[in-house]
C-alpha angles and dihedrals in degrees: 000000000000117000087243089052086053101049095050078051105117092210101053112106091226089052104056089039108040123094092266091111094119087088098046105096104213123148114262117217115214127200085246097044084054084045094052098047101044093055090050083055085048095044092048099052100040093054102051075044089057083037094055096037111040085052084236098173120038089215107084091201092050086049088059099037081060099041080048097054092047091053094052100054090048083055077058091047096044092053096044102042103029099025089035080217115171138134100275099055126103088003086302085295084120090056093041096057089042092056094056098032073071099049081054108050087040087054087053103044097049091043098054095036084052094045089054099043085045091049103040085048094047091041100046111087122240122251127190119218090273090058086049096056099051097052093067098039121111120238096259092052087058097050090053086055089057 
């Protein structure tokens, strides 16, 4: 091998710790990319705080959808200002894992959400309206029915 062929070779010690590093394409994290991405993080959690807190919306499912979405995109901030994660990184392996880390966790959330609903609606016993009705009678109303 030539001496130029050695020293582009990834597992030679003087490659991966000369000073050739303008060709390696690895994200650079700058003080105002931190910044920016510290006062998103800052911004997306203070404001489903206020939301929570300030009783902003009357309906309680619309205030979690809401809580829910916020903290996914600052998932998105965490992984692209912190974890400098795109699609270019690592030969687009990191996006790759992340993509099915998701599938997984997906997998596994619906299933066990749709196990407990299944089993909470097959192990309840069924009760007709008359059931029902007693159930929520006082002592004295059932003793007029007897």
């Amino acid at each position: 091998m030539s001496s130029a062929s050695e020293s582009r070779d990834p597992h030679n010690a003087e490659y991966l710790h000369g000073s050739d590093h303008a060709n390696v394409d690895l994200p650079h994290a700058t003080l105002r990319g931190y910044l920016t991405g510290f006062g998103l993080s800052v911004i997306l959690t203070i404001v489903p705080f206020w939301i929570v807190m300030g009783h902003v919306f009357s309906d309680k499912n619309a205030t979690i959808l809401l809580v829910l979405a916020f903290g996914a995109v600052q998932i998105v901030v965490h992984m692209v200002y912190f974890l400098h994660m795109n699609s270019r990184s690592e030969g687009g392996w990191n996006m790759m894992a992340l993509i099915f880390t998701v599938i997984l966790v997906v997998i596994t959330l619906s299933g066990s959400i749709w196990i407990m609903y299944d089993e909470n609606a097959n192990m309840m016993p069924a009760m007709t309206p008359d059931q029902m009705q007693m159930h929520t009678m006082t002592p004295e109303q059932m003793q007029q029915m007897k």
